[in-house]
HTML snippet that shows the backbone in 3Dmol.js (N, CA, C, O; Angstrom):
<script src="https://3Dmol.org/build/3Dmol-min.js"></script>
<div id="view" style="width:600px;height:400px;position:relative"></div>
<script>
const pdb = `
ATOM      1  N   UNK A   1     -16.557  32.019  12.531  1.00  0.00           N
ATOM      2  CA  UNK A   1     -17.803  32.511  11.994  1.00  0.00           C
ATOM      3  C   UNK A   1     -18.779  32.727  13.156  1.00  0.00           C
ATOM      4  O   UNK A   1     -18.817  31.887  14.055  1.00  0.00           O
ATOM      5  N   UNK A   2     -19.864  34.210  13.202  1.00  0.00           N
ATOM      6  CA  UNK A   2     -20.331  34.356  14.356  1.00  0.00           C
ATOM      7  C   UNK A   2     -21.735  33.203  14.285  1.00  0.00           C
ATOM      8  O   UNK A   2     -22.150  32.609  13.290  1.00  0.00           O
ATOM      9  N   UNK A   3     -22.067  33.167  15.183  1.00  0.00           N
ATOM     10  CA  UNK A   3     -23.212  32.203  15.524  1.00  0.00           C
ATOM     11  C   UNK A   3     -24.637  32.877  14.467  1.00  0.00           C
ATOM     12  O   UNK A   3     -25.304  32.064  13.827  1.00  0.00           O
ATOM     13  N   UNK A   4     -24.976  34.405  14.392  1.00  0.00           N
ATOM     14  CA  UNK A   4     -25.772  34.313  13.626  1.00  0.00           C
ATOM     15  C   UNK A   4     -25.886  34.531  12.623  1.00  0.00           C
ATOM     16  O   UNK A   4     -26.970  34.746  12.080  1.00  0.00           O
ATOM     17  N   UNK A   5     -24.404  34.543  11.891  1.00  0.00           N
ATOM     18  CA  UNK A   5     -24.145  33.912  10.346  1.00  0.00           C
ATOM     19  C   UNK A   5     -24.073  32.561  10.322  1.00  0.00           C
ATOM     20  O   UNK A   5     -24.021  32.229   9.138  1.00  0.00           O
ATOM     21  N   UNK A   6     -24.046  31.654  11.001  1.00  0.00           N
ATOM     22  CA  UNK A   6     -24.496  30.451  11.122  1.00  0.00           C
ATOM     23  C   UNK A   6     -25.732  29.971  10.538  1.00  0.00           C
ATOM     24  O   UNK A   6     -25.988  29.195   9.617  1.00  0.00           O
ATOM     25  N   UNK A   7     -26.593  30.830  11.542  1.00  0.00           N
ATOM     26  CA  UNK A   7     -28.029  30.290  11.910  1.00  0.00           C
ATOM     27  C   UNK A   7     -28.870  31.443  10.488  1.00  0.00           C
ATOM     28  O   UNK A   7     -29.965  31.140  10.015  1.00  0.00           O
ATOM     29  N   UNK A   8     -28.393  32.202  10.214  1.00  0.00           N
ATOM     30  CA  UNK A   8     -28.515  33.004   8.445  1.00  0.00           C
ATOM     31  C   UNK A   8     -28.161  31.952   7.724  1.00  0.00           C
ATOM     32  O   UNK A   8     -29.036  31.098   7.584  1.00  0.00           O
ATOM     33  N   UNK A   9     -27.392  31.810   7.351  1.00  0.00           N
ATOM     34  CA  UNK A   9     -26.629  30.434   6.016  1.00  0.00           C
ATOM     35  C   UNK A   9     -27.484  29.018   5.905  1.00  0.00           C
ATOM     36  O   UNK A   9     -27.656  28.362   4.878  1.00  0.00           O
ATOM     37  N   UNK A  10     -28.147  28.617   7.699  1.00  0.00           N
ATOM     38  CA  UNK A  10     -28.707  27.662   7.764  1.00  0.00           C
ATOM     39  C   UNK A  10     -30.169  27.605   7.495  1.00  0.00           C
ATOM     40  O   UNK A  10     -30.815  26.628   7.115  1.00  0.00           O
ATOM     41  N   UNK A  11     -30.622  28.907   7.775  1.00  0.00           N
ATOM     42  CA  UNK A  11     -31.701  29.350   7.138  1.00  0.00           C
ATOM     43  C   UNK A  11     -32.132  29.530   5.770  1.00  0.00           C
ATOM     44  O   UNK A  11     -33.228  29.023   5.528  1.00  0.00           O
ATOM     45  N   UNK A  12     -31.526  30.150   4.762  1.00  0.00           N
ATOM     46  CA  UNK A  12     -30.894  29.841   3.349  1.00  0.00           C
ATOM     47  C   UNK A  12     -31.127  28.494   2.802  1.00  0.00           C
ATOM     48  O   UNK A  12     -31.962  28.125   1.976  1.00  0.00           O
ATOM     49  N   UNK A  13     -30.032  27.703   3.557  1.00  0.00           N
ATOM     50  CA  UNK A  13     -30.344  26.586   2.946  1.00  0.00           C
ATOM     51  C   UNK A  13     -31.253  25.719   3.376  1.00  0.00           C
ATOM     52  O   UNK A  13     -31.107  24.541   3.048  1.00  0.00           O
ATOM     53  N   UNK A  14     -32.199  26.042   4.064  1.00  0.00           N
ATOM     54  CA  UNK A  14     -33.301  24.899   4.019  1.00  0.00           C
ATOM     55  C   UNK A  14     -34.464  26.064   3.362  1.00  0.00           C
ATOM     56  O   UNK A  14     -35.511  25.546   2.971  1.00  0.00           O
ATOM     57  N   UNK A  15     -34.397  26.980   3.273  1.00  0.00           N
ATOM     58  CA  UNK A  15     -34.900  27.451   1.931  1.00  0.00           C
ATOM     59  C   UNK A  15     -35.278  26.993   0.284  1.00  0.00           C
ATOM     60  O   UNK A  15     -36.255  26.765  -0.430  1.00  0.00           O
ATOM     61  N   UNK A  16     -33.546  27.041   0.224  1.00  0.00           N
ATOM     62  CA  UNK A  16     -33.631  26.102  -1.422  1.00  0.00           C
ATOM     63  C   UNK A  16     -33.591  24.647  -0.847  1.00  0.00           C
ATOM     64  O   UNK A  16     -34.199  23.886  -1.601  1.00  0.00           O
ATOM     65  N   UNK A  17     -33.269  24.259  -0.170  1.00  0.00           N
ATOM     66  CA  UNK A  17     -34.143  22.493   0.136  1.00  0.00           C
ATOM     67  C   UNK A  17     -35.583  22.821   0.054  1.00  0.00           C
ATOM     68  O   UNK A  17     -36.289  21.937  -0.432  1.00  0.00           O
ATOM     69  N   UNK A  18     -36.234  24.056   0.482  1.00  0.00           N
ATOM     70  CA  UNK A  18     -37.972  23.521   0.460  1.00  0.00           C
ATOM     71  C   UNK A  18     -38.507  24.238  -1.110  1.00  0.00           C
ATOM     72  O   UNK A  18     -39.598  24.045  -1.647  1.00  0.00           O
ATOM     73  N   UNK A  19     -37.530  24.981  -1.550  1.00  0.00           N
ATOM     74  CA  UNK A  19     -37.812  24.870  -2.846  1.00  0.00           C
ATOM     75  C   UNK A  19     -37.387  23.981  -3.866  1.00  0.00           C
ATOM     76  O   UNK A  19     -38.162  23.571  -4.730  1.00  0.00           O
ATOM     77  N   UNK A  20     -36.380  23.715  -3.813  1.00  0.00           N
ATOM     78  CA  UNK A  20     -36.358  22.106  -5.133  1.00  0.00           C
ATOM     79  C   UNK A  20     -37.014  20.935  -4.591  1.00  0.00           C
ATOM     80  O   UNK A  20     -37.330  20.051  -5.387  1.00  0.00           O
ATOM     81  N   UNK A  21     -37.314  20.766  -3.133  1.00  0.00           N
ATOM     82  CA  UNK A  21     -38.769  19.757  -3.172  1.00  0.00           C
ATOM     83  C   UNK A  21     -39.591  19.997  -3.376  1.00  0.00           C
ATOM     84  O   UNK A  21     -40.393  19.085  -3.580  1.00  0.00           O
ATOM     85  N   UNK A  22     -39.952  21.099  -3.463  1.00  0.00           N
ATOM     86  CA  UNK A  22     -41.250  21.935  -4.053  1.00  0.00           C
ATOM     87  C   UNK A  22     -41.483  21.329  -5.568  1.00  0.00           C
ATOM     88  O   UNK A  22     -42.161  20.498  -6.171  1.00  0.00           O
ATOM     89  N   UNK A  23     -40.620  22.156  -5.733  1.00  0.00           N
ATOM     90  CA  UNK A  23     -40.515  22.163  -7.746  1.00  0.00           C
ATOM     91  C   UNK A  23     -40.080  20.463  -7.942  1.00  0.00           C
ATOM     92  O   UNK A  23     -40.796  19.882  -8.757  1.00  0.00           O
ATOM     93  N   UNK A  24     -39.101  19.696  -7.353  1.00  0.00           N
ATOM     94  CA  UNK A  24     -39.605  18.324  -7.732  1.00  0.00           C
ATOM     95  C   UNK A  24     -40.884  17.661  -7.865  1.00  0.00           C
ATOM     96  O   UNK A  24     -41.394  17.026  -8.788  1.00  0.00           O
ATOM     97  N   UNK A  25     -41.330  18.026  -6.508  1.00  0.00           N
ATOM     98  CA  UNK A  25     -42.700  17.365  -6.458  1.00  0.00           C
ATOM     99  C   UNK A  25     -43.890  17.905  -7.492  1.00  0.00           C
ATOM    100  O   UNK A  25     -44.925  17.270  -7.694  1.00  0.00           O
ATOM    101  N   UNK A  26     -43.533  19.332  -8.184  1.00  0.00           N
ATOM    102  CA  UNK A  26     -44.525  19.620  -9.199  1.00  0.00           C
ATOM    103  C   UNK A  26     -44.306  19.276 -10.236  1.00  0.00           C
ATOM    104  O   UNK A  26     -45.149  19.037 -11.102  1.00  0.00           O
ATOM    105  N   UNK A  27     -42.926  19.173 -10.352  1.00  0.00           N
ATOM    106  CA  UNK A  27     -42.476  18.251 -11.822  1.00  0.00           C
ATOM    107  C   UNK A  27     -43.310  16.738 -12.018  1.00  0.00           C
ATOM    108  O   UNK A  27     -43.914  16.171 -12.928  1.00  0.00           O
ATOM    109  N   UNK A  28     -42.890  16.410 -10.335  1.00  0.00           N
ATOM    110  CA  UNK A  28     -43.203  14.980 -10.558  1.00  0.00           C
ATOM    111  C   UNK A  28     -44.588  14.762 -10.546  1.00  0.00           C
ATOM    112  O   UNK A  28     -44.863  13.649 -10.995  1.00  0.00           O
ATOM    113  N   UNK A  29     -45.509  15.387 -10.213  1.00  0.00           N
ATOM    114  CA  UNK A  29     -46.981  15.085 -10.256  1.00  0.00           C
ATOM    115  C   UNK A  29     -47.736  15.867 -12.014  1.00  0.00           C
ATOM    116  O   UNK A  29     -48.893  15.819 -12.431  1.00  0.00           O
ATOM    117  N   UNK A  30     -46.797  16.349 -12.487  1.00  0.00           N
ATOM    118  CA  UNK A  30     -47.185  16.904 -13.670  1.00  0.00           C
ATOM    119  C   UNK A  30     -47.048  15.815 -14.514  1.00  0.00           C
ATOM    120  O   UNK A  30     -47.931  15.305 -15.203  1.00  0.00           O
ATOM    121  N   UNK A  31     -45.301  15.328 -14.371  1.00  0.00           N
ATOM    122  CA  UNK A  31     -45.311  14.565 -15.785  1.00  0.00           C
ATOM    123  C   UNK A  31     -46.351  12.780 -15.220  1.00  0.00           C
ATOM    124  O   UNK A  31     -46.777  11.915 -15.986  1.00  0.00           O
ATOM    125  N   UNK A  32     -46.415  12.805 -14.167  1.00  0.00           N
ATOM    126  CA  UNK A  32     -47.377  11.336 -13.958  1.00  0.00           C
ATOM    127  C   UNK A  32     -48.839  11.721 -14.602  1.00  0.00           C
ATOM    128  O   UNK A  32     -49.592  10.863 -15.062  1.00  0.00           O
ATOM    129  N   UNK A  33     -49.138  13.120 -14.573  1.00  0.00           N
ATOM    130  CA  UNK A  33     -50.362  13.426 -14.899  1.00  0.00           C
ATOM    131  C   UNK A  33     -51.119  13.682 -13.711  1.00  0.00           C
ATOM    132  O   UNK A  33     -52.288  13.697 -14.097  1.00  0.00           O
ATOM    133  N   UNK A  34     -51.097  13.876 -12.566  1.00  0.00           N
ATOM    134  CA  UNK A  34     -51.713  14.026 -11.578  1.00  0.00           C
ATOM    135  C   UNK A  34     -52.461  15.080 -11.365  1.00  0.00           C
ATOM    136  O   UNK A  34     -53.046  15.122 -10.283  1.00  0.00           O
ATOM    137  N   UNK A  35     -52.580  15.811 -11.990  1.00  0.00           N
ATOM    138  CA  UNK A  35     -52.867  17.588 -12.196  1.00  0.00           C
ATOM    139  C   UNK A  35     -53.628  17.275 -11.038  1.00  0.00           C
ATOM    140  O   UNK A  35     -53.148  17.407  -9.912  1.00  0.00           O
ATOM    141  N   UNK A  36     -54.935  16.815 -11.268  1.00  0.00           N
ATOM    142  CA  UNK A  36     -56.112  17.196  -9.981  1.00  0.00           C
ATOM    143  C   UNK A  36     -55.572  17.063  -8.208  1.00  0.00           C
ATOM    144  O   UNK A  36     -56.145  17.575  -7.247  1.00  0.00           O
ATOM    145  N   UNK A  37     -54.259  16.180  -8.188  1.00  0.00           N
ATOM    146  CA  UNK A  37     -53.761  16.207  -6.816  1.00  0.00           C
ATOM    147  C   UNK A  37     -52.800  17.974  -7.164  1.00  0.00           C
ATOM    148  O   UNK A  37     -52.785  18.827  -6.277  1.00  0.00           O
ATOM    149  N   UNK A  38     -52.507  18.076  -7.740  1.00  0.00           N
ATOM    150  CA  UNK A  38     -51.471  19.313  -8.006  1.00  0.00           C
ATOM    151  C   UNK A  38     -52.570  20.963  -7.845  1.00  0.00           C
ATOM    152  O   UNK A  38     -52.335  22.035  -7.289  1.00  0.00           O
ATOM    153  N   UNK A  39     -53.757  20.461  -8.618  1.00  0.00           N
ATOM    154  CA  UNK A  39     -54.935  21.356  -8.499  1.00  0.00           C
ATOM    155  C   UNK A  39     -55.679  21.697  -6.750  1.00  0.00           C
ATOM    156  O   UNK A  39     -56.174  22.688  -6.213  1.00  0.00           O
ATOM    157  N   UNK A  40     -55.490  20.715  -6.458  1.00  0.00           N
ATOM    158  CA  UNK A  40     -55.627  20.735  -5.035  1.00  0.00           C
ATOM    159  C   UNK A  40     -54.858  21.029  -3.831  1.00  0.00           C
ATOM    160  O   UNK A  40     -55.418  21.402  -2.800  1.00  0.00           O
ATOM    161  N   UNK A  41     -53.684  20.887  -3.916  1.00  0.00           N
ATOM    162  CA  UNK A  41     -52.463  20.983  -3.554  1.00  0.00           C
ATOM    163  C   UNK A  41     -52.128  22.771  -3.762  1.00  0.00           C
ATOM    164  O   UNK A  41     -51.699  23.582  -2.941  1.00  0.00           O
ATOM    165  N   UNK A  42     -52.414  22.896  -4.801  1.00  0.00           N
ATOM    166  CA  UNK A  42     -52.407  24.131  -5.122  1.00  0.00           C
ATOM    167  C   UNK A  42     -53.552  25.307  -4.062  1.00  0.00           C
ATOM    168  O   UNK A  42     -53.285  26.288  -3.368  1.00  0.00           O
ATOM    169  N   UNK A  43     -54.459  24.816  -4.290  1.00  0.00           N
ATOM    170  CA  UNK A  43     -55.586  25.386  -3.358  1.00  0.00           C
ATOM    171  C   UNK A  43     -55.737  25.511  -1.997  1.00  0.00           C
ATOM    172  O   UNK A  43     -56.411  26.377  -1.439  1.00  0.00           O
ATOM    173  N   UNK A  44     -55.015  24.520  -1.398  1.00  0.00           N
ATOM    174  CA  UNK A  44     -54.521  24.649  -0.018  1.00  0.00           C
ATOM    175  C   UNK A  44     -53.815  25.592   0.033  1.00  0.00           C
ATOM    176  O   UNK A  44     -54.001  26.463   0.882  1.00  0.00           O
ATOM    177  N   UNK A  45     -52.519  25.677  -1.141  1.00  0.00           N
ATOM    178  CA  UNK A  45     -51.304  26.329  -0.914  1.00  0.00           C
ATOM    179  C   UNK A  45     -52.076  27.998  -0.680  1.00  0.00           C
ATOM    180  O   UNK A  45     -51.832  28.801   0.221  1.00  0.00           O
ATOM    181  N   UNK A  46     -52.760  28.096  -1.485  1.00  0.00           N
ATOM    182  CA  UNK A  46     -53.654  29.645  -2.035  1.00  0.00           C
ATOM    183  C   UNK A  46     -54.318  30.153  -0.124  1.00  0.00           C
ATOM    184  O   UNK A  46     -54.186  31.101   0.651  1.00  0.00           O
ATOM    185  N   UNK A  47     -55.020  28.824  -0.159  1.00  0.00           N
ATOM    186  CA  UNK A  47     -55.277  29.133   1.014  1.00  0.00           C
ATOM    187  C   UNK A  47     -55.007  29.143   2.292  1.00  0.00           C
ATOM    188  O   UNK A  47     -55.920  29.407   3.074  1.00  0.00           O
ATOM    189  N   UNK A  48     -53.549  28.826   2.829  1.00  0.00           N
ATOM    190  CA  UNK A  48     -52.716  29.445   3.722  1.00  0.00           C
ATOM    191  C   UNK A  48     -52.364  30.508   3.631  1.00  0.00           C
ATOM    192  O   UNK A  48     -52.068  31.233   4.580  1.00  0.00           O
ATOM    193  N   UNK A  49     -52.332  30.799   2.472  1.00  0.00           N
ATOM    194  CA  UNK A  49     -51.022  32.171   2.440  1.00  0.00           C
ATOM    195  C   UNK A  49     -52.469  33.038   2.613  1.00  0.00           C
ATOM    196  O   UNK A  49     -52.237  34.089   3.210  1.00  0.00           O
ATOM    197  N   UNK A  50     -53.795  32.899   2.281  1.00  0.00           N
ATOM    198  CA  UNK A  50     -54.549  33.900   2.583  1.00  0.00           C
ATOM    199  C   UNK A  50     -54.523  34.043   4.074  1.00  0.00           C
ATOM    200  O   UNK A  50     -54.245  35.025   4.762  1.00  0.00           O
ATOM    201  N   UNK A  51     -54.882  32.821   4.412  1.00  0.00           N
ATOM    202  CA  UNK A  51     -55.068  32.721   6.216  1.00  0.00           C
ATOM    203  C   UNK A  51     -53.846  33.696   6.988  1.00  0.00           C
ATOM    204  O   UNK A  51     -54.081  34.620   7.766  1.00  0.00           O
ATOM    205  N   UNK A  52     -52.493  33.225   6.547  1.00  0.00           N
ATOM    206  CA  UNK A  52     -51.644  34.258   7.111  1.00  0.00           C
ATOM    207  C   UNK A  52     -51.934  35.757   6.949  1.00  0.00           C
ATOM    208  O   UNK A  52     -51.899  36.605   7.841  1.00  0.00           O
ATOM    209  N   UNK A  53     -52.237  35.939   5.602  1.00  0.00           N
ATOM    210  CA  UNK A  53     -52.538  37.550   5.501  1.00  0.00           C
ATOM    211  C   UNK A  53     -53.467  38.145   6.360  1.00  0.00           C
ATOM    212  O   UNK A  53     -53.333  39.241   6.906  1.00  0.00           O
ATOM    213  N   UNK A  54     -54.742  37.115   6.492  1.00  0.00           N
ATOM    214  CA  UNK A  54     -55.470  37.508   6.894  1.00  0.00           C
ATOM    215  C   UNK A  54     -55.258  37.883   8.575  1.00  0.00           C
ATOM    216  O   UNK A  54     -55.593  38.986   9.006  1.00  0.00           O
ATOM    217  N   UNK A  55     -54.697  36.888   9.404  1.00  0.00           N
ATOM    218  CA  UNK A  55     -53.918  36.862  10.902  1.00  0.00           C
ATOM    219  C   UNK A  55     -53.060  38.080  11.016  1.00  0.00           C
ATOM    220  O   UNK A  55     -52.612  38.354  12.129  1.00  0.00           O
ATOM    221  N   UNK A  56     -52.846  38.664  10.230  1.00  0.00           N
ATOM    222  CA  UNK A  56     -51.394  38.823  10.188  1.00  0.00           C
ATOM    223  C   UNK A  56     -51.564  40.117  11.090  1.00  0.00           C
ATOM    224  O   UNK A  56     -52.435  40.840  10.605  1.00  0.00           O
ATOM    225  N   UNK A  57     -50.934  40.708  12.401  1.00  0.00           N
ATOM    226  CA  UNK A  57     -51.231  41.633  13.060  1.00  0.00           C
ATOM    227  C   UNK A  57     -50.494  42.680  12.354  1.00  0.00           C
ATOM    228  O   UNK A  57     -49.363  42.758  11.875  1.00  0.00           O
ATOM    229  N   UNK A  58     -51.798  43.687  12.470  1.00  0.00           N
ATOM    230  CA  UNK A  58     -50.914  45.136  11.223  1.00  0.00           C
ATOM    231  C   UNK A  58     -51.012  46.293  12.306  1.00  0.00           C
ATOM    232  O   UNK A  58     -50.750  47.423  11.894  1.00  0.00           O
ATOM    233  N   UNK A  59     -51.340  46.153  13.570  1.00  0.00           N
ATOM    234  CA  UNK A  59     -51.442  46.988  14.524  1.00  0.00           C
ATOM    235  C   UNK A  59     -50.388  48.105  14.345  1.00  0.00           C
ATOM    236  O   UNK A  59     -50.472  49.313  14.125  1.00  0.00           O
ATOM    237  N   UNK A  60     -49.467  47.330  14.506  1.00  0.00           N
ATOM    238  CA  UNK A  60     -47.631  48.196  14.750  1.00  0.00           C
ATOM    239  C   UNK A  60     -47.728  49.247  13.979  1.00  0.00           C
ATOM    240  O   UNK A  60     -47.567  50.417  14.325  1.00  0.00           O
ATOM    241  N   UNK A  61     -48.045  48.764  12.709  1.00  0.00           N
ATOM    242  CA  UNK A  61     -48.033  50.040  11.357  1.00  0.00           C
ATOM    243  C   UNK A  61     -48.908  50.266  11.654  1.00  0.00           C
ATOM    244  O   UNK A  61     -48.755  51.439  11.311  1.00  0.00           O
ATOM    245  N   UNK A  62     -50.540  50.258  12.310  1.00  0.00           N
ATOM    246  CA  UNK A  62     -50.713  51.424  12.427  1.00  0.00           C
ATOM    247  C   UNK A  62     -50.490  52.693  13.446  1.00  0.00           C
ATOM    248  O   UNK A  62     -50.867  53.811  13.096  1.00  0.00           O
ATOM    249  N   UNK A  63     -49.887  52.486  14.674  1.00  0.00           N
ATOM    250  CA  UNK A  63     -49.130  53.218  15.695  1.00  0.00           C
ATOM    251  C   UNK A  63     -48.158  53.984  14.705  1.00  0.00           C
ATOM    252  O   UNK A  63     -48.217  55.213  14.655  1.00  0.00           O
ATOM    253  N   UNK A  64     -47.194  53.221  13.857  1.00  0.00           N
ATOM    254  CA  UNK A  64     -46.047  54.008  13.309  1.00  0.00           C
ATOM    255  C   UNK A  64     -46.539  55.209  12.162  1.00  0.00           C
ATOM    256  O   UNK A  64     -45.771  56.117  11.843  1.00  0.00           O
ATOM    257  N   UNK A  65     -47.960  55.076  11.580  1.00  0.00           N
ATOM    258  CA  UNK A  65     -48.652  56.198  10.992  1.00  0.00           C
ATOM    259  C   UNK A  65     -49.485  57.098  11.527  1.00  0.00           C
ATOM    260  O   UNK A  65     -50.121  57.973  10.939  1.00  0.00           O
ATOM    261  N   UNK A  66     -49.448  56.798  12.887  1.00  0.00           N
ATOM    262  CA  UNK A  66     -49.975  57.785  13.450  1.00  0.00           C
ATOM    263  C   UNK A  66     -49.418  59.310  14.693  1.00  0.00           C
ATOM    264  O   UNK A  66     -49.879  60.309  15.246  1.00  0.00           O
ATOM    265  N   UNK A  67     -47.972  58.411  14.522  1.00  0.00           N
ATOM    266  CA  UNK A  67     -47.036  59.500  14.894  1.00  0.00           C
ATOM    267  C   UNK A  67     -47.151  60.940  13.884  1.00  0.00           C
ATOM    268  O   UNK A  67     -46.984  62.103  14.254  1.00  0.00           O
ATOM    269  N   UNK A  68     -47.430  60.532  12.748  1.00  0.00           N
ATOM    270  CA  UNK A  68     -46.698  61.956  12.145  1.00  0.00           C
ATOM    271  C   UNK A  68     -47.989  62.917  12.322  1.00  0.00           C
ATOM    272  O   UNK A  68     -48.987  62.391  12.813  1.00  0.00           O
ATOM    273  N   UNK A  69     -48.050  64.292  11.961  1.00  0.00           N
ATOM    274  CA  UNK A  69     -49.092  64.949  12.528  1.00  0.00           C
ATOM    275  C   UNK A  69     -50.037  64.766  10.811  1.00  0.00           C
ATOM    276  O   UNK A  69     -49.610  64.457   9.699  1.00  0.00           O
ATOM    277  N   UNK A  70     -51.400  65.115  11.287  1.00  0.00           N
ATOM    278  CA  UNK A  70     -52.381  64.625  10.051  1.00  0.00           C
ATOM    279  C   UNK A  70     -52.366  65.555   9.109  1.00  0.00           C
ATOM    280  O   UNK A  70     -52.268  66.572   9.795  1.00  0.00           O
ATOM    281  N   UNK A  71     -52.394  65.889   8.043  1.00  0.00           N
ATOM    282  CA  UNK A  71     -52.390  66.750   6.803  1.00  0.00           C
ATOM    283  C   UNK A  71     -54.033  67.236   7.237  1.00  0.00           C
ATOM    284  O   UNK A  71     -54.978  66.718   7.831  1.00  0.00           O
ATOM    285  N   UNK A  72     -53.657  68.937   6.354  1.00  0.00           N
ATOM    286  CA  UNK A  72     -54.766  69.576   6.285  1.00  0.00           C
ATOM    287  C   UNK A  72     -55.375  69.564   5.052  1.00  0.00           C
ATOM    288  O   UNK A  72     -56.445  70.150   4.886  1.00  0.00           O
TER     289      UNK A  72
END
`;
const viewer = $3Dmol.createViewer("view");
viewer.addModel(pdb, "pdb");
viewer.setStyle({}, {cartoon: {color: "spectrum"}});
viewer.zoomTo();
viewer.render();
</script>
């Protein structure tokens, strides 16, 4: 097997490892009742994924739309 079907497959699976600890841990703070740690938890989560969007360098695309010639 080549090395980066290896390092693909191994990638994968710590994928679904960080998703069924995911989803355990929301199971498990639901049925204890914890909502407000889960509510919060949640809000962090909201707000990384903005932070990345927001970082996120979009330069490239715009070089690659500016190859084509501009409409009249």
């Amino acid at each position: 097997m080549a090395r980066s079907q290896t390092r693909g497959r191994n990638r994968k699976t710590m994928t679904y490892v960080w998703i069924a600890a995911l989803a355990i841990l929301t199971i498990f703070l639901i049925y204890k009742e914890l909502t407000a740690v889960l509510y919060i938890l949640a809000t962090l989560g909201v707000t990384a994924i903005l932070l990345v969007v927001a970082l996120a360098d979009l330069s490239p695309g715009d070089r690659a739309s500016s190859d084509s010639p501009p409409a009249n």
